[in-house]
C-alpha positions in Angstrom: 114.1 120.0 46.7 117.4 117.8 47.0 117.9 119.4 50.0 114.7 118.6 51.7 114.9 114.5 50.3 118.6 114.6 52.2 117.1 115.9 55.3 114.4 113.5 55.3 116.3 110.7 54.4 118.9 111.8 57.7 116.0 112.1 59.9 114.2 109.0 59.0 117.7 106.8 59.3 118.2 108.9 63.0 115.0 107.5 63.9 115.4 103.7 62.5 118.6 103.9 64.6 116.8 105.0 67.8 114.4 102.1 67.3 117.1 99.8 66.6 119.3 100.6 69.4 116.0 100.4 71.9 115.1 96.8 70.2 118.7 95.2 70.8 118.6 96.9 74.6 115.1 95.3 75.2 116.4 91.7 73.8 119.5 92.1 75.9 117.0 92.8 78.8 118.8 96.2 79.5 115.4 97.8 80.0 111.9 97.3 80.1 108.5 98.8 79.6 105.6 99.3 82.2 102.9 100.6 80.9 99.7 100.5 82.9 96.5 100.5 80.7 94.5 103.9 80.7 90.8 104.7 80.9 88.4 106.7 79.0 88.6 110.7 78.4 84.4 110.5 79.1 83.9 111.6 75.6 80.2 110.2 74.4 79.3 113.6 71.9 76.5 114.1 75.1 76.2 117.9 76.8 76.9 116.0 79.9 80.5 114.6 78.5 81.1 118.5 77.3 80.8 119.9 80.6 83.0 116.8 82.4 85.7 117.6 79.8 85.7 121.3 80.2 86.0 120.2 84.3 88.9 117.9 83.4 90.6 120.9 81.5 89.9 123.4 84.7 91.9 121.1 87.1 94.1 119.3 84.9 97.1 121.5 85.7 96.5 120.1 89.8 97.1 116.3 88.5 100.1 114.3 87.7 101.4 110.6 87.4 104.3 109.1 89.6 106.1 106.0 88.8 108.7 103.9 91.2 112.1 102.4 90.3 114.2 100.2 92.2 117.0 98.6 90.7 117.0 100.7 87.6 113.3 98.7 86.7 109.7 100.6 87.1 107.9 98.7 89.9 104.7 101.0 89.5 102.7 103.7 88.3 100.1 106.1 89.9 97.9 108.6 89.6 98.2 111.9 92.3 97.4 115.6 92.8 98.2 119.0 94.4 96.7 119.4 97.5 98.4 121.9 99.9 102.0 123.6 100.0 104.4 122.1 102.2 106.0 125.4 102.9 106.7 129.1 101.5 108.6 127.7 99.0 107.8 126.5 95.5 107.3 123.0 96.3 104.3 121.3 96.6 102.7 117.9 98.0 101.3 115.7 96.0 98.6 113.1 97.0 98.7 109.5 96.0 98.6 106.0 96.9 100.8 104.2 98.8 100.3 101.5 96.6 103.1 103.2 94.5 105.9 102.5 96.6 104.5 99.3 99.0 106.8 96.2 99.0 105.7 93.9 96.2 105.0 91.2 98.9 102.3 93.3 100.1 103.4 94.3 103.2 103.5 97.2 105.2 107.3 98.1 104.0 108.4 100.7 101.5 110.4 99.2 98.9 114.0 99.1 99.6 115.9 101.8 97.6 113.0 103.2 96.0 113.2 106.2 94.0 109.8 108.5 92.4 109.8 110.0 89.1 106.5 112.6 88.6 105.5 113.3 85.4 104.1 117.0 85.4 101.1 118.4 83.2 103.3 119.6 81.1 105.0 117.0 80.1 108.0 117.4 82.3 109.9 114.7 84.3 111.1 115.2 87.9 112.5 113.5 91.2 109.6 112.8 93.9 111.1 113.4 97.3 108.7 111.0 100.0 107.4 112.6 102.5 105.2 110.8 104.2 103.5 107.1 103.6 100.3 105.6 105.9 100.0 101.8 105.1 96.6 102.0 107.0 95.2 104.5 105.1 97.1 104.1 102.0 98.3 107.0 101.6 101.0 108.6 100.5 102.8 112.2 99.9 105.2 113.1 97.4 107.0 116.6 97.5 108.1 118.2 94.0 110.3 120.9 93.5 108.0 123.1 91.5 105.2 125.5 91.9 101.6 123.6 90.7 98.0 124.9 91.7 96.4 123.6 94.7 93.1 121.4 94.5 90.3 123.0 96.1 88.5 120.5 98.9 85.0 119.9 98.2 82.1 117.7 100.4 78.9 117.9 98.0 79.0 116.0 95.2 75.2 116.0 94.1 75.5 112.2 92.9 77.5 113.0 89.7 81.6 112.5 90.0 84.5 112.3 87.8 87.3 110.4 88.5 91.0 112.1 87.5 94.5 110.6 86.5 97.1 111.0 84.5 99.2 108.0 82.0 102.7 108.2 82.9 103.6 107.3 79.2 102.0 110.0 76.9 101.3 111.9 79.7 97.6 111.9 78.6 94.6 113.2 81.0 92.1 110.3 82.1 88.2 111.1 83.0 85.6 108.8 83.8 81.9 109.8 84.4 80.1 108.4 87.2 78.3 108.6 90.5 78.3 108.2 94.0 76.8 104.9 95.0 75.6 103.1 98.4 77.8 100.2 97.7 80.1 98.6 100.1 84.2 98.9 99.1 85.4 95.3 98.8 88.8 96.2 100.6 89.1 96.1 104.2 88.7 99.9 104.9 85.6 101.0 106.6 85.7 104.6 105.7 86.3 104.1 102.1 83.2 105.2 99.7 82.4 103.8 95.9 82.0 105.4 92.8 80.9 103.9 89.0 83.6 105.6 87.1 85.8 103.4 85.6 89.3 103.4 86.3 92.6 101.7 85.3 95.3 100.9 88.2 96.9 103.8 86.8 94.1 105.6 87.7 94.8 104.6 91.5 95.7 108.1 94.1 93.9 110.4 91.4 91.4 112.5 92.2 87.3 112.0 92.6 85.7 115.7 91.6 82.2 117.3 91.8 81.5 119.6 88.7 82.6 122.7 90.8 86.6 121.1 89.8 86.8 120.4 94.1 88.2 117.4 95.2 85.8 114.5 97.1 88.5 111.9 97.6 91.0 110.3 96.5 90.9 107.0 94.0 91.8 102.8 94.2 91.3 100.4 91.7 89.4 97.2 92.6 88.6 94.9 89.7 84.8 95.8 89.7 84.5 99.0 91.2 86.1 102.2 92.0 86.8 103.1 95.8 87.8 106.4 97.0 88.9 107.9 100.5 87.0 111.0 101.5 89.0 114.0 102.0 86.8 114.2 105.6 89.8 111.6 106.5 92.1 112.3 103.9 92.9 116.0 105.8 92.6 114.6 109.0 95.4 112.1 108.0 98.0 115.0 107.0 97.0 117.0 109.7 98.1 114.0 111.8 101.5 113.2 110.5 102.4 116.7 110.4 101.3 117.5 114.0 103.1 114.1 115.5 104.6 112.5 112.0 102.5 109.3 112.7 98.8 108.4 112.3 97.0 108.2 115.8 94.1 106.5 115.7 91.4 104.7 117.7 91.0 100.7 117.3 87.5 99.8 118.4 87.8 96.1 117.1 84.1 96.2 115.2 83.3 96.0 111.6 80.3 98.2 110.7 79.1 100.1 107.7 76.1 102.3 106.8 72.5 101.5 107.2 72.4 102.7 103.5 74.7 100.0 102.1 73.5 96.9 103.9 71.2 94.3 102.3 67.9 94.4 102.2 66.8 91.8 104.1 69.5 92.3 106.9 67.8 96.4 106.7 64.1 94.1 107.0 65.0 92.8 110.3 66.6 95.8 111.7 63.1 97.8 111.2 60.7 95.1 112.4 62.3 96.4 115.9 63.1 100.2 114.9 60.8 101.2 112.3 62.0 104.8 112.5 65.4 103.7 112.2 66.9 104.9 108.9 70.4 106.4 109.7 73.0 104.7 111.8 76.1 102.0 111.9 75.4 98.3 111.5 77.8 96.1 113.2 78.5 93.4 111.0 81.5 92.2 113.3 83.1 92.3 117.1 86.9 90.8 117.4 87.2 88.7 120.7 88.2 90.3 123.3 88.3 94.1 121.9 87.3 96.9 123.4 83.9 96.7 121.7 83.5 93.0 123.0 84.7 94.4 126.0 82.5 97.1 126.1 79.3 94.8 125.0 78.6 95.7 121.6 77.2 92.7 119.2 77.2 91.6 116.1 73.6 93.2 114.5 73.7 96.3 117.2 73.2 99.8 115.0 75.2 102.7 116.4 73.6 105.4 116.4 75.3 108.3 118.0 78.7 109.0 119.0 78.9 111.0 122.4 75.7 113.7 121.5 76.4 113.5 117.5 73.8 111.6 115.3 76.1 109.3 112.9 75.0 108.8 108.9 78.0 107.3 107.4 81.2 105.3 108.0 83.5 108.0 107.3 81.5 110.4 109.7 82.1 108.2 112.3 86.3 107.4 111.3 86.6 111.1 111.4 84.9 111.7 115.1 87.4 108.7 116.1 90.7 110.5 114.7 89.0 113.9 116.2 89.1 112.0 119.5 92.2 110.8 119.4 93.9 114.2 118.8 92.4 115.5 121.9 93.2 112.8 124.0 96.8 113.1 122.9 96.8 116.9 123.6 95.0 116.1 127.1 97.5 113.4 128.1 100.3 115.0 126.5 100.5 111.6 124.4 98.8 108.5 124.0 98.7 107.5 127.8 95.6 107.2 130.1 92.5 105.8 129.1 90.5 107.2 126.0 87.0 107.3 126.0 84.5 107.0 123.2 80.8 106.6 123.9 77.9 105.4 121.8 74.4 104.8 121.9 73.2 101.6 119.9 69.9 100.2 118.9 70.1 96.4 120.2 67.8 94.4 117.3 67.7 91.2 118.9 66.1 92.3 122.1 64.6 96.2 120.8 66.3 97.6 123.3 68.3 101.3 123.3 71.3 101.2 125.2 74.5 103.6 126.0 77.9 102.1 125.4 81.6 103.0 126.9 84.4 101.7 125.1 88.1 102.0 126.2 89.7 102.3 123.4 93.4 101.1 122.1 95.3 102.8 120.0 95.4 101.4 116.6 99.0 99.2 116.2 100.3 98.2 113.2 98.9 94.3 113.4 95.3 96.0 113.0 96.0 98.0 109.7 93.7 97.8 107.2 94.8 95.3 104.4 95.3 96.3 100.7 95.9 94.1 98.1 99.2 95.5 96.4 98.7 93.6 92.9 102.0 93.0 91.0 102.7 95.7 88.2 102.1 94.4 84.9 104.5 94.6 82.2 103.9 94.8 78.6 106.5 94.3 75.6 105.6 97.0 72.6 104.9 94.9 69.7 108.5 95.0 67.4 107.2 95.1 63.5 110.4 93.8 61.4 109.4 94.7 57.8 111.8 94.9 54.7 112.0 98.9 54.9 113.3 98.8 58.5 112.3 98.2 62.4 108.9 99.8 63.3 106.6 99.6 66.5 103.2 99.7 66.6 
């Protein structure tokens, strides 16, 4: 009995130590804490939040969390998972957001000197080694030196989603019920799509699953809603970097999204002219002098097809675009010559259908897509100072 009172009273002065030594480095500044807040593990006691857990659980062991550091200080944390091997070896790639590693002014620069930690399911910490980062996209992939299962892709979703991360600190699995919704992304990419789960910025590169444990797309935070990036361009984008280790893309100059997602008096108007009308692209803008203002396309025009394909949804369309691209540059045996892309549009100020040839420009990096990289947010744990020692709660 002695014995066991001596052993607890060693390991509870070893740990008052610990806490002390990690107080005095935090008020010397020596370190500091990031810790991004977390979101929900869908639990409601429901059959529904049952079977979203046990989903969680089967891909779980595909999902990680990835923090930066530059000058020995965490800049920021993400959210990624395991989508395809790099090679026969047993490293894998691991999707995120470029958001973990974009310059904290925002711009389209990686941060200087940055280094990737990746916490693993179980628990483990290891170096990230960056392989390849699209600031138009925002997309990012981070190689790991260990063997992890590979995410299954997935298109149907039947309305019902979870979105997937992982807490950096803790280490502990996030899940959020929710759904797919016709609701417009507030950031600047056309192709993204919009979920109602509820995520934390943590959450941000994590995955968006059906109940089949495939992957839809990946995750961003916004303050309201949750966007993700279909996998339709997500592969496309990996496919691209590893074919010619850049993105090639097609930059139209035009602002649309789908007929599903505009209001409903803009939708009004449109069907006063095309009453059978219910699928298609509505151009909400045309930048001077582009190759769609070139080409004659207008503000309120609905595109309809793209060459002899019937077009639903915005990242349909991004998709035929990076398709096209791909075999112009294996055509011209690069990005030379004049590329193509024709559309038919429904014209709702005169009624009129029309055919449409653009010549296209390749996307350069003053047309990116903008993404708001918000500052990381740092928070102090709370230091309790009581008469039996130095506690944290």
């Amino acid at each position: 009995m002695v014995g066991e009172q001596v052993r607890h009273m060693l390991a509870v002065r070893d740990a008052r130590k610990k806490e002390t030594a990690e107080l005095l480095k935090r008020l010397n500044g020596e370190s500091d804490f990031s810790v991004e807040d977390t979101f929900g593990d869908c639990n409601d006691g429901s059959l529904e939040s049952l079977q979203a857990r046990k989903v969680a659980l089967f891909v779980s062991k595909s999902i990680v969390s990835l923090s930066s550091f530059a000058g020995g200080k965490r800049i920021r944390v993400c959210s990624g998972f395991v989508m395809r091997q790099k090679d026969d070896t047993d490293a894998n790639m691991i999707l995120t957001s470029a958001t973990l590693v974009r310059s904290l002014n925002g711009d389209n620069n990686v941060i200087s000197d940055v280094t990737v930690k990746v916490l693993l399911p179980d628990w483990r910490i290891t170096d990230g080694h960056i392989l390849l980062v699209d600031f138009h996209y925002n997309v990012a992939v981070v190689k790991v030196e260990t063997d992890l299962p590979v995410l299954e892709e997935g298109t149907t979703n039947n309305g019902v989603v979870l979105a997937l991360g992982r807490a950096y600190e803790g280490g502990y699995l996030m899940c959020s019920r929710g759904q797919a919704v016709n609701q417009k992304s507030t950031f600047e990419c056309l192709e993204l799509l919009v979920s109602s789960c509820e995520i934390s910025m943590a959450g941000s590169g994590g995955p968006l699953v059906n109940y089949n444990g495939q992957v839809l797309g990946m995750n961003f935070y916004e303050d309201n809603q949750t966007s993700y990036l279909p996998m339709l361009i997500v592969s496309r984008i990996l496919e691209q970097h590893q074919s010619f280790g850049k993105l090639i893309s097609p930059w139209l100059g035009l602002r649309y999204t789908s007929l599903h997602m505009v209001s409903l008096t803009t939708l009004e108007r449109i069907y006063q002219k095309f009453p059978d009308v219910d699928q298609g692209l509505y151009v909400s803008k045309v930048v001077d002098g582009s190759p769609a203002d070139v080409a004659g396309l207008c503000v309120g025009d609905v595109i309809v097809k793209c060459g002899e394909k019937v077009l639903l949804t915005a990242p349909e369309f991004g998709s035929m675009l990076l398709d096209a691209a791909v075999a112009h540059v294996e055509s011209f045996g690069g990005c030379d010559g004049d590329m193509i892309i024709e559309v038919a549009i429904k014209r709702r100020r005169d009624g009129n259908t029309l055919s449409k040839t653009i010549v296209v420009e390749m996307l350069k990096e003053n047309n990116y897509n903008r993404w708001p990289a918000p500052m990381p947010t740092y928070k102090m744990r709370v230091i309790n100072v009581t008469p039996r020692g130095i506690g944290s709660y």
